[in-house]
Every structure is written in C-alpha cells, then in structure tokens.
C-alpha positions as CSV (number, residue, x, y, z in Angstrom):
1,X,22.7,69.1,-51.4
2,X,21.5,66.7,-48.9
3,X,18.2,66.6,-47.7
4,X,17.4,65.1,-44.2
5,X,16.2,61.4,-43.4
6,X,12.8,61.2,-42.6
7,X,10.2,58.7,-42.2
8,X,9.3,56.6,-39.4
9,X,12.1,53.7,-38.3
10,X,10.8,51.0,-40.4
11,X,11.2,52.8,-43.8
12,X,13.6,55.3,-44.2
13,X,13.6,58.3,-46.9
14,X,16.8,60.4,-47.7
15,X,17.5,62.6,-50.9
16,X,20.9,63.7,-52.1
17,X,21.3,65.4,-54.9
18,X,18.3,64.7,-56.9
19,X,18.4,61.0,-56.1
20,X,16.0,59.7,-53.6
21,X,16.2,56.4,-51.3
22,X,13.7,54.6,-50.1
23,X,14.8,51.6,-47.2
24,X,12.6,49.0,-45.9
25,X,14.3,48.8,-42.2
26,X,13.0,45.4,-40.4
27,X,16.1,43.4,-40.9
28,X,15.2,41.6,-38.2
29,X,11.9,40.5,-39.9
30,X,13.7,40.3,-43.4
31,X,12.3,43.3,-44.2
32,X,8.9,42.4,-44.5
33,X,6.0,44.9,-45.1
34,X,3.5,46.2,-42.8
35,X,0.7,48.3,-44.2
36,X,1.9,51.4,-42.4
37,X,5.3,50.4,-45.0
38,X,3.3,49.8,-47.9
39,X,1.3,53.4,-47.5
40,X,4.3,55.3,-46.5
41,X,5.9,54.6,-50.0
42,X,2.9,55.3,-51.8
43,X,2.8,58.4,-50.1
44,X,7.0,59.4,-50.8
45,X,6.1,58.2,-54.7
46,X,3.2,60.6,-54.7
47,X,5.4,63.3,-53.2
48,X,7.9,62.9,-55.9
49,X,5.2,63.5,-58.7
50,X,5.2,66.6,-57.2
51,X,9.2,67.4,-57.0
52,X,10.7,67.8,-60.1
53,X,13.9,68.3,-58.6
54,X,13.9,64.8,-58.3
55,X,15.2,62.5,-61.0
56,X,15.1,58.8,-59.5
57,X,14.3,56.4,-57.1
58,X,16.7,53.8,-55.3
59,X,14.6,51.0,-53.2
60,X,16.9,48.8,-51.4
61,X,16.5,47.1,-47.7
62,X,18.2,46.9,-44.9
63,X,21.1,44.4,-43.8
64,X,22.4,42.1,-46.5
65,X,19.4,38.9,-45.9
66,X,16.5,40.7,-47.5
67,X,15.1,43.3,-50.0
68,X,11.7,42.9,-48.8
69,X,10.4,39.2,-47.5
70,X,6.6,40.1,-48.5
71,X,3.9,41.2,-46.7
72,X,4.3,40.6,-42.9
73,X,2.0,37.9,-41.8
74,X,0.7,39.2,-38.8
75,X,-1.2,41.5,-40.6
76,X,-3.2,38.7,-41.8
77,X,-4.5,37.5,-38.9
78,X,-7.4,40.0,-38.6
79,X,-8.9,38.7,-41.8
80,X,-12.7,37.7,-41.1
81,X,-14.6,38.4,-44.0
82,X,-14.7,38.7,-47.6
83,X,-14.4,42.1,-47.6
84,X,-11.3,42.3,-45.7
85,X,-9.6,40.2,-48.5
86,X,-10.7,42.7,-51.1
87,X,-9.6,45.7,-49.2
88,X,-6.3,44.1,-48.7
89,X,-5.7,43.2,-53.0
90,X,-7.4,47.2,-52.9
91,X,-4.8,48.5,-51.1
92,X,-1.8,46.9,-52.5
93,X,-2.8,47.4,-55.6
94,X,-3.2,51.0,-55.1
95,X,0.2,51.3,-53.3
96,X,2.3,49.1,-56.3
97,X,0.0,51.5,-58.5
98,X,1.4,54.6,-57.6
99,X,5.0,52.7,-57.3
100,X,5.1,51.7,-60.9
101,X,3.5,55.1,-61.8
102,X,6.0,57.2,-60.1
103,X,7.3,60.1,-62.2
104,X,10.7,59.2,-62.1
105,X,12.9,55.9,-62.8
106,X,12.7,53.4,-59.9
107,X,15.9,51.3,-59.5
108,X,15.4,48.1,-57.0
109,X,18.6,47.3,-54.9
110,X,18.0,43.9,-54.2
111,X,20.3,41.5,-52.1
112,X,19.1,38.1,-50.2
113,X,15.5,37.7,-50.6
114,X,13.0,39.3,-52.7
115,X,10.0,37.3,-52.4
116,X,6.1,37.1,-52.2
117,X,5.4,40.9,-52.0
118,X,8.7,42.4,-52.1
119,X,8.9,40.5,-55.6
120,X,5.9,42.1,-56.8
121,X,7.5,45.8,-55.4
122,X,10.7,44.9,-57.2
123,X,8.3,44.3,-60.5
124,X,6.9,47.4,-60.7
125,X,11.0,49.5,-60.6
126,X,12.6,49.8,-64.1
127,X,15.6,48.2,-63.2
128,X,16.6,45.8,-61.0
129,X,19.7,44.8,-59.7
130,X,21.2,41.9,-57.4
131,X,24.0,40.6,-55.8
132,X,25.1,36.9,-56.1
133,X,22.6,36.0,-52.7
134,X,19.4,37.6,-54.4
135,X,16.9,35.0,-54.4
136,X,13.3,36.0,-56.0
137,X,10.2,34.5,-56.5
138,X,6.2,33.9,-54.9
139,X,6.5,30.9,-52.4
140,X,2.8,31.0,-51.5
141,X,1.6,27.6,-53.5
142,X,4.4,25.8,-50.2
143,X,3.5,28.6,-48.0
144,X,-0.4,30.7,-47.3
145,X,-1.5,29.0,-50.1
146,X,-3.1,32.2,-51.0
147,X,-2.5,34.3,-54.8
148,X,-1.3,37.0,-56.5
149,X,-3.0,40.3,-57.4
150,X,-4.6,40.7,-60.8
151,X,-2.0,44.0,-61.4
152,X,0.6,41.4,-59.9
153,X,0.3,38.5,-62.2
154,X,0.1,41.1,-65.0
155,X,3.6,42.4,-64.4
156,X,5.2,39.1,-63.9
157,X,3.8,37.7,-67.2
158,X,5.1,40.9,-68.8
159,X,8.3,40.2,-67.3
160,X,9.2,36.9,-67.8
161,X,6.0,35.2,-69.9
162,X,3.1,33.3,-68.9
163,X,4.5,29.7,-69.3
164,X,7.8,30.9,-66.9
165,X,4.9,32.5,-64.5
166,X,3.3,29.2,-64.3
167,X,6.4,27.3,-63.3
168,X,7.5,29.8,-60.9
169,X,5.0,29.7,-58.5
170,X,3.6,26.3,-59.4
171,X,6.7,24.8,-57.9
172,X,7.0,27.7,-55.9
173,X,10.7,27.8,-55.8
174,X,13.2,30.6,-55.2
175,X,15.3,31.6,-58.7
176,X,18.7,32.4,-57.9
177,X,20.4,35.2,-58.9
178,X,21.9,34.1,-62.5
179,X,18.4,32.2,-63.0
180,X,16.4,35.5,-62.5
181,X,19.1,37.6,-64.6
182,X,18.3,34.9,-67.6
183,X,14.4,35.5,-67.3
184,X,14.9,38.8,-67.0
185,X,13.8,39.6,-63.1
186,X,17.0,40.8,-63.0
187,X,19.0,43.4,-65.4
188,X,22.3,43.2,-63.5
189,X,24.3,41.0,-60.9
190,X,26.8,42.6,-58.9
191,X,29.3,40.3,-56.1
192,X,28.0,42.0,-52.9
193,X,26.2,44.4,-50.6
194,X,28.7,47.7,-51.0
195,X,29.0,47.3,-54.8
196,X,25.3,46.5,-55.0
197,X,24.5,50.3,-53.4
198,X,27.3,52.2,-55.7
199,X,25.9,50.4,-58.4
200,X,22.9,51.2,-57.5
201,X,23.9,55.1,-56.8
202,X,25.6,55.0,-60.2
203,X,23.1,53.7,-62.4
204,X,20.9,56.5,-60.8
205,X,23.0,59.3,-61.4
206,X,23.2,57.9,-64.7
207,X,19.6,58.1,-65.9
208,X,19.4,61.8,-63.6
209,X,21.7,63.2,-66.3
210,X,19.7,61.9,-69.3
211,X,16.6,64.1,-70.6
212,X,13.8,63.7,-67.8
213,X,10.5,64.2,-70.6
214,X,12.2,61.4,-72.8
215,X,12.3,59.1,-70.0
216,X,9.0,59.9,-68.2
217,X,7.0,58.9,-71.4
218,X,9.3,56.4,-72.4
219,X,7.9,54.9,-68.9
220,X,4.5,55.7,-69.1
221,X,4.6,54.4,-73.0
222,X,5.7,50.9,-71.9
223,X,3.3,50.8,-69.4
224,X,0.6,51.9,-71.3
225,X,1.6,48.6,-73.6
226,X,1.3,45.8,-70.9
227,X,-2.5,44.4,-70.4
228,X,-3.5,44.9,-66.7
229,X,-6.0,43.0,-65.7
230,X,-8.5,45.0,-63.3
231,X,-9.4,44.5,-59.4
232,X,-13.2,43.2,-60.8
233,X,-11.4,40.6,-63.2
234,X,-10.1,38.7,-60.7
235,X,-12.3,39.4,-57.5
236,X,-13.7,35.9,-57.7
237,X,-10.0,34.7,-57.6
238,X,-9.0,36.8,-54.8
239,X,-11.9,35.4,-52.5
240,X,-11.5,31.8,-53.7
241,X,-8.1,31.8,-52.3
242,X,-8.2,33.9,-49.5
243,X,-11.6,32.7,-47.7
244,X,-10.3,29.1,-48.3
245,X,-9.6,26.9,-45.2
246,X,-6.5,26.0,-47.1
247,X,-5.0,30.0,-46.5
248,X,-6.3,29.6,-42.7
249,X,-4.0,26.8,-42.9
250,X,-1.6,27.9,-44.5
251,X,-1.8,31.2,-42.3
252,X,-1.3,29.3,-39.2
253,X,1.1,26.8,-40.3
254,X,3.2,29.8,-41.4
255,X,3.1,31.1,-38.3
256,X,3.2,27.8,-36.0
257,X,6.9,27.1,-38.4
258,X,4.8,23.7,-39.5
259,X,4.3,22.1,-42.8
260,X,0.9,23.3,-43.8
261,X,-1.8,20.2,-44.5
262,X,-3.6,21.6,-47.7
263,X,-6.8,19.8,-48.5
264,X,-8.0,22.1,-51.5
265,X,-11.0,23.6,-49.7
C-alpha cells in the first residue's frame, strides 16, 4: 500500500509498503542542505519512532550529481556571534542525532557527491551504497576552513580510524568510489543511478523481512559501543574555527568562486 508524497519541494517523503524514502530535492544546488532540510528529517525520523509499520529508511538525492553537497552556504552568512556558531553544531547535532537514532535501519543511496554535511548524514545510515561517480569526503581544510562536529568526527573515526580521518580532511580530498568502499564509507558499489535505487529498494526489503527487535538493538548496541564526544568537549574547537577570520574568508571566497587567502587567524 502506498502512502502519499509529502513534504515541502526540497525534501520529499514517500512510504510504500513499509519502506520509507527520504529525497533531498535541490539538484540544482547539488542537493545541498538548508536548515528547513535538516529539521524536516529530523522531524520524518521522529515520526517513524512512532510507526512501527515502518521497517527502513532509504535517503537518496535527487538527479544523478549529488547525494547531499553539505550544508548550503548561504545559511552561513548570518553568523555574527559566538553563539550563532554553537546553535548551528546544536542543531545539527541534534538533527544527525535523531538520524542515527532512528528506530529503523537507514540505507544512504548515494551517487555523485557526498561531501561536507551530506557525508556526515551518510555516516550516521547503516549502510551505504554508491555508484561508480560517488565521491565522499569533508573539503573544508581547501574550502570554509571551518570543522567538524564533535558527534561528526566521532562517527568518521569509528568508520574508517583516526589516522584515515586525519588524512582525509587534512588533504581535504574527495575518495572515489572504490577508495571509500576499501575504508569502509561505502558497503557496496553499484554501475549507475537506476541500479543504485533497486539496490537500494532491495536491500531494504531485505532487512524489512528480517526480525525488527533483533535489529533495533543490534543498532542501538553498536551505537552504544562508539565514544561520542559531547557538544561541551569540543565547544572551544567549534568557536576557534568558526569566529576565525580564516572561515570569513573562506565563507566569502566560497561564495565569490575565489581561492580563499588563509592566514591562520
């Protein structure tokens, strides 16, 4: 039984037959995230909690460039004070919260880009799975010259290690698809778009067969294993980065399609 499409026209929500899709819909921005986005999942993961005639997730974007690009810049541009960087690493950590706590297995349909914050959404789903264009990683040391959440750099060093975490976005470069299948970012590579989404579809009905209590605790277990660091342990990181000149630079450079000047200030 189908259920109708809702959500607003950036992110779409569908459910058929126990399997529900999420799409982030801005292909003409590669996807990338508003906040409006980023609390619209939040708020489908929290209804899901609440469905148990639900049995997994499929997040996939729109087109065949992007998964999710990261957060859209623009939304960075009212940024005055200390306290708007906190509320931001707040809120995104309380969105990919509820994402990686979501009742139900999360399966990430990634083709073309998956970077900055559309690789940390793509960290928090149980499985991931690319085509032979995914390209993943956090460009920001080249880019905003700005840093990862505390919860972020947790699940990416549970991923892949911390020496693998360093290099990645030290040289801020993009992995490519067999790359991120070897670290582990991905679990599966498949040729293109239309095999990607039965895959995808597949894989889902898959786990909906399989015993939902085994796998709900066999989520939260694993979880439950992996060190997160807290908001608190990291404020001072957060605020170094994003109340440097160097992010204002970055910001604008971003924005202005220039090579940012950094001068570590």
């Amino acid at each position: 039984m189908n259920a109708p499409v809702t959500g607003s026209d950036d992110l779409i929500y569908a459910v058929d037959d126990g399997i529900a899709k999420i799409t982030f819909n801005r292909p003409q921005a590669r996807n990338a995230m508003t906040f409006a986005m980023y609390d619209q999942m939040a708020s489908i993961c929290e209804a899901i909690n609440a469905d148990r005639s639900i049995k997994a997730l499929i997040l996939t974007g729109a087109g065949d460039k992007a998964f999710a690009s990261g957060t859209d810049i623009s939304q960075f541009r009212a940024f005055k004070t200390a306290q708007d960087a906190l509320d931001y690493e707040a809120r995104i950590d309380r969105v990919l919260g509820t994402l990686e706590m979501c009742r139900v297995p999360v399966i990430a349909a990634i083709a073309g880009a998956c970077t900055g914050g559309g690789a940390g959404i793509a960290a928090c789903c149980d499985i991931r799975i690319g085509t032979e264009t995914t390209r993943m990683g956090f460009p920001i040391a080249r880019t905003l010259g700005n840093c990862l959440s505390m919860s972020n750099i947790s699940r990416v060093v549970s991923l892949i290690g911390p020496a693998r975490t360093k290099d990645l976005i030290f040289k801020a470069r993009l992995v490519e698809a067999p790359e991120a299948l070897a670290l582990g970012l991905l679990n599966e590579i498949v040729p293109d778009v239309e095999t990607l989404q039965t895959r995808a579809l597949e894989t889902a009905k898959l786990i909906a067969s399989h015993a939902p209590i085994t796998l709900e605790v066999t989520k939260e277990a694993v979880r439950r294993i992996r060190r997160t660091l807290s908001r608190d342990e990291g404020e001072d990181l957060i605020l170094r980065a994003y109340m440097s000149e160097d992010f204002r630079e970055g910001m604008d450079a971003f924005l202005n399609k220039r090579t940012p000047n950094w001068k570590g200030k």
